[in-house]
C-alpha positions in Angstrom: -5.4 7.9 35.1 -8.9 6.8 35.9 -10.3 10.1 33.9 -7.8 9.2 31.0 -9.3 5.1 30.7 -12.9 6.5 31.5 -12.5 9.2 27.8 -10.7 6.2 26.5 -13.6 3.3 27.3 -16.1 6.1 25.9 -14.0 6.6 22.3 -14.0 3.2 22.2 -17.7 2.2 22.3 -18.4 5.3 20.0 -16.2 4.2 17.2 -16.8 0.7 18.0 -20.9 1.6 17.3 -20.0 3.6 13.8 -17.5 0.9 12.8 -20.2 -2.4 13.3 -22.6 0.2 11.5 -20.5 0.4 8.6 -19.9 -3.1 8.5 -24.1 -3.9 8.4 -24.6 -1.7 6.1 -22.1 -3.0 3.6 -22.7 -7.1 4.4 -26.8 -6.3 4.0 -26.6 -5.3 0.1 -23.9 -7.2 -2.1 -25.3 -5.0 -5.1 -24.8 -2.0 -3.3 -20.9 -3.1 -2.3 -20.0 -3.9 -5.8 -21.5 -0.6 -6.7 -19.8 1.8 -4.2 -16.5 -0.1 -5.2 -16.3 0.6 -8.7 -17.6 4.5 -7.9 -14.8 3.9 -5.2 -11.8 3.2 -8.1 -13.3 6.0 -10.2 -13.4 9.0 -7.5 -11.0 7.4 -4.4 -8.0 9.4 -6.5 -7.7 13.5 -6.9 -5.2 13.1 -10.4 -3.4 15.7 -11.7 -4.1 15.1 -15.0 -7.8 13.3 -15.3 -10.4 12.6 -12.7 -13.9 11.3 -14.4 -15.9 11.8 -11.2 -15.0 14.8 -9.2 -16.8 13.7 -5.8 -14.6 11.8 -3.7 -16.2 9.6 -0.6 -13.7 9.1 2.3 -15.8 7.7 4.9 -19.3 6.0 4.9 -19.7 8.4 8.1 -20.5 11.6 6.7 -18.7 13.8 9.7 -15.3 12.1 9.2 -16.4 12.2 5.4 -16.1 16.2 5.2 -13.4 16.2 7.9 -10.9 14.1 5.5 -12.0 16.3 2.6 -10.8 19.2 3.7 -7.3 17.7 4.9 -4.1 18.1 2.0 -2.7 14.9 2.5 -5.4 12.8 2.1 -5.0 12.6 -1.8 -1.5 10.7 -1.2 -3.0 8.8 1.3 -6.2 7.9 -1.3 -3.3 7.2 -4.0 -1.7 4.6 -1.4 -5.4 2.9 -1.1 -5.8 2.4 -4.8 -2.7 1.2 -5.1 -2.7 -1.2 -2.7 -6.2 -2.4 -4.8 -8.3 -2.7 -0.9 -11.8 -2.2 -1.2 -12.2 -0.3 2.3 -12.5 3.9 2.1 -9.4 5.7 4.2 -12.0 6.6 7.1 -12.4 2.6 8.1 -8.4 2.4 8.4 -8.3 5.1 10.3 -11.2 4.3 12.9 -9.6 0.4 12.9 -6.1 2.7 13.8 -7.5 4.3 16.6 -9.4 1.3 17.6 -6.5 -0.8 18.3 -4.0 2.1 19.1 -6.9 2.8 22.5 -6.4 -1.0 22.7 -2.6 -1.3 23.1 -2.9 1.5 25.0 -5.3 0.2 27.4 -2.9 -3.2 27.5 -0.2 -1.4 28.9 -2.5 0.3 31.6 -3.5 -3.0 32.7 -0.2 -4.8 33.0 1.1 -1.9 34.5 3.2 -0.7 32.3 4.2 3.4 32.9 2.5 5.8 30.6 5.6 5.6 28.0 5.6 1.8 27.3 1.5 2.6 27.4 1.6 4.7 24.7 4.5 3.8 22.3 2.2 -0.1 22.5 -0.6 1.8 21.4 1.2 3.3 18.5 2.7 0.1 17.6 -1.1 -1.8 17.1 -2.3 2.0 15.5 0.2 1.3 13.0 -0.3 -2.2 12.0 -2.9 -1.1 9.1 -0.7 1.7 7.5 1.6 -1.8 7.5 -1.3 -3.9 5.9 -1.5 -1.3 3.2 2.0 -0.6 2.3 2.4 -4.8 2.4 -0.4 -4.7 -0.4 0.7 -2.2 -2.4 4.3 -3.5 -2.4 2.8 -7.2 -3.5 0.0 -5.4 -6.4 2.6 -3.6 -7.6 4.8 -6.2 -7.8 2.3 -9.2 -9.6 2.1 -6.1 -11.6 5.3 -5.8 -12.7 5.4 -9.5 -13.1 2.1 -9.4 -15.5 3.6 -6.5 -17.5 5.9 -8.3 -20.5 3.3 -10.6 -21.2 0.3 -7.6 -22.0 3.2 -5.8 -23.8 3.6 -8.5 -25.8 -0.3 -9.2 -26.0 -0.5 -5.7 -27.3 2.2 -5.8 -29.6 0.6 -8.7 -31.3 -2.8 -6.7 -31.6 -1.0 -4.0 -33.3 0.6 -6.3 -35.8 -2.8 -7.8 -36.6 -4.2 -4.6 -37.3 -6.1 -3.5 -34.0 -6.1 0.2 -33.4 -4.2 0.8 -29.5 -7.6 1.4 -28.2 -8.4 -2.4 -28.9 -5.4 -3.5 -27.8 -5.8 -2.0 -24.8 -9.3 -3.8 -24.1 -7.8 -7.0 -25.4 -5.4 -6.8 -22.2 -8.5 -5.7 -20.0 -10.4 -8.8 -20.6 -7.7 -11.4 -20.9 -5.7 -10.4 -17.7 -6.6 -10.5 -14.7 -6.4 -8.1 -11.2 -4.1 -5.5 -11.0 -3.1 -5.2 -14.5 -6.7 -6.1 -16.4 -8.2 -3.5 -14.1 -5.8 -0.5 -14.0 -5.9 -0.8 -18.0 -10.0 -1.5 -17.7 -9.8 1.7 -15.7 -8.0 3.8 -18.5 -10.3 2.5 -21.4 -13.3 3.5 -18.9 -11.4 7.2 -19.1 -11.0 7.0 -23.4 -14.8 5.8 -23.1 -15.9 9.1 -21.8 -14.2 11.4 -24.1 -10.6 11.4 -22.2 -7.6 11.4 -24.6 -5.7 8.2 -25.2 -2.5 10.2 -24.0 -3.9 11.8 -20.9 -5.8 8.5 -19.9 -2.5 6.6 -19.9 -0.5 9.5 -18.1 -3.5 9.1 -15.5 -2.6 5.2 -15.3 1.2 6.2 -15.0 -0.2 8.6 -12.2 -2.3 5.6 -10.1 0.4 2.8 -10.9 4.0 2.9 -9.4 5.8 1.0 -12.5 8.8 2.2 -13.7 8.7 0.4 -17.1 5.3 1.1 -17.3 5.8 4.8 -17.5 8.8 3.6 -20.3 5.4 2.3 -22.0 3.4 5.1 -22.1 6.0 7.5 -23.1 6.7 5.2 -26.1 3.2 5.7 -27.1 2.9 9.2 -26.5 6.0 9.4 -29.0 4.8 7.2 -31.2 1.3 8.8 -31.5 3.0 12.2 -32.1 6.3 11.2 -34.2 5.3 8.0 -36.0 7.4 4.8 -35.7 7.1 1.1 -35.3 5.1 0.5 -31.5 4.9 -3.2 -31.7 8.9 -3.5 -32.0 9.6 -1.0 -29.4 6.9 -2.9 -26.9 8.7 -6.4 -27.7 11.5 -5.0 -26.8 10.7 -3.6 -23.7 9.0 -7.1 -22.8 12.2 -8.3 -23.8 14.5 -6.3 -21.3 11.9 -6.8 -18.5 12.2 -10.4 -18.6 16.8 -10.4 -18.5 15.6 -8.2 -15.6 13.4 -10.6 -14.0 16.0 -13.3 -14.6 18.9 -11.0 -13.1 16.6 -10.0 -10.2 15.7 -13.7 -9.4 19.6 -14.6 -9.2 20.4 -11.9 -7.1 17.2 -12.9 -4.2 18.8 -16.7 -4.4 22.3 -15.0 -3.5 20.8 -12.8 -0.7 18.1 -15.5 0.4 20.9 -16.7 3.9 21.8 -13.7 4.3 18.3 -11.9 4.7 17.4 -15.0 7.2 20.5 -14.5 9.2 19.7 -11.0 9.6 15.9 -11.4 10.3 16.8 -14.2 13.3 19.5 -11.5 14.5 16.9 -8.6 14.4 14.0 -10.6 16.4 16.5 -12.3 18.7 17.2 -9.4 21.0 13.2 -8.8 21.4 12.0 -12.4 21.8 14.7 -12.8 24.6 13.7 -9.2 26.2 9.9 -10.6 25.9 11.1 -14.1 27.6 13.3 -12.1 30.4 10.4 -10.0 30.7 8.1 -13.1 32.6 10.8 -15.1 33.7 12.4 -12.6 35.6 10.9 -9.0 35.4 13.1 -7.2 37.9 16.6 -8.4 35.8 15.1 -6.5 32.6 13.0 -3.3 34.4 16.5 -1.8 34.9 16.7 -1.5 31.0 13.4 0.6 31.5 13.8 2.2 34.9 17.0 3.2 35.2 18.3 5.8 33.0 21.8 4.7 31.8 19.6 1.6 31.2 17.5 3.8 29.4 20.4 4.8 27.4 21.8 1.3 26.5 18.5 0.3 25.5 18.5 3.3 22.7 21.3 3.4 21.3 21.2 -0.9 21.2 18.0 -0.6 18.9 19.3 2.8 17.0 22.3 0.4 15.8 20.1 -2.6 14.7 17.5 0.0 12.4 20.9 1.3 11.2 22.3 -2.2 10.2 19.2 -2.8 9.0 19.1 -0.2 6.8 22.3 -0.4 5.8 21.9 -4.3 5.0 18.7 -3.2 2.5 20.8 -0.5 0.7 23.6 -3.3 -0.2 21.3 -5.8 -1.5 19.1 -3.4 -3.3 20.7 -3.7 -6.6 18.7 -1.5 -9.4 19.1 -3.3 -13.1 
């Protein structure tokens, strides 16, 4: 165990020093930060379809850099950054991962906890920023969503006035703000450089998880190659999107007690383990140390992330 905290203490320090180092160098030039984030929403993506800038920085270290470069999965995992619109390259979240998963882990050595409880604590604080990220993305793609009908609309009313789509497009880009001014900023950058209208806006279907705005862009695609009245079919679309707003707005009041009954439910069994836990440790080690305990203690938390799961699938009504 002492071998085990000593590698532990010295992983630390290491990616404690190339963390602050990152940090420096991106506080000491404002310039430079706005810089490396717009290269950052331009190459942080390997698309399918386009990609402007084929070079792709990961990390500000340069080992890690070519490490996650040659990994598969790190083009989903780039995806999940952009969509989440943070600013930070995948290398930081995952040195600020194993930064606090050495953490918990050390916690548990030090209120003697056995190696188990050590380690599933250290996971649990490794995790928390694949949490942060997921939480973002879920709220950008949902001010998204919610920012939608009204640049349909703004674009339908370009096209009546007699703006090519191009100029709609920019009209949207400068009136709107973050996520939907920059993801469509982002595809006129890709038109600007000699990328089809079609393909840029299959690459903005690609980087932006939006149902309806994938209903957009296959509109325009069969518009552009069929003919046919755009600005009535994107008015609409803003149209539905709105009843489905409404509909989606009635059905959170209805589920609003219901959801806090089963948050107080789900975080009741845990805060009175944690309170048992200093106010009598021996009455709740024997759902840890004993092994029928052990047992109990399973299958009590299997059922709960079953109910759970089960309580998300009835309220999750798709309109």
């Amino acid at each position: 165990m002492d071998l085990l905290i000593g590698v532990g203490t010295f992983l630390f320090v290491v990616l404690l020093i190339e963390g602050s180092s990152i940090v420096f160098r991106t506080l000491r030039s404002p310039e430079e930060k706005e810089i490396r984030r717009r290269l950052n929403a331009l190459t942080s993506l390997e698309y399918e379809s386009v990609d402007i800038v084929r070079k792709r920085v990961l990390s500000e270290v340069p080992w890690l850099n070519q490490k996650l470069l040659k990994l598969k999965w790190t083009g989903s995992a780039g995806l999940l950054l952009e969509q989440a619109g943070t600013r930070h390259t995948l290398g930081f979240f995952i040195l600020v991962s194993a930064v606090l998963a050495f953490l918990g882990f050390t916690a548990g050595s030090w209120l003697r906890l056995n190696y188990v409880l050590s380690t599933v604590a250290g996971a649990c604080l490794g995790c928390l920023p694949i949490f942060h990220i997921l939480t973002k993305k879920r709220k950008r793609m949902e001010k998204f969503h919610s920012q939608l009908p009204e640049a349909l609309d703004l674009v339908a009313r370009a096209l009546r006035a007699g703006q090519a789509l191009s100029g709609a497009l920019k009209m949207v880009a400068d009136e709107m703000d973050d996520p939907i001014g920059d993801e469509f900023d982002k595809a006129l950058n890709e038109i600007n450089f000699g990328v089809g209208v079609s393909e840029a806006l299959k690459s903005l279907a690609n980087r932006v998880d939006c149902l309806d705005l994938k209903f957009f862009i296959i509109a325009v695609v069969i518009q552009r190659e069929t003919g046919g009245n755009l600005a009535e079919i994107l008015e609409n679309s803003a149209r539905i999107i709105r009843e489905r707003f409404k509909l989606h707005g009635r059905i959170r009041i209805l589920a609003a007690e219901g959801k806090l009954s089963a948050l107080i439910l789900t975080g009741l069994p845990f805060v009175t383990a944690i309170a048992l836990l200093f106010a009598n440790p021996g009455y709740i080690q024997i759902l840890i140390k004993d092994p029928f305990g052990r047992i109990l203690a399973g299958c009590g938390i299997s059922l709960m992330i079953l109910g759970i799961f089960s309580m998300k699938k009835m309220i999750a009504i798709k309109v």
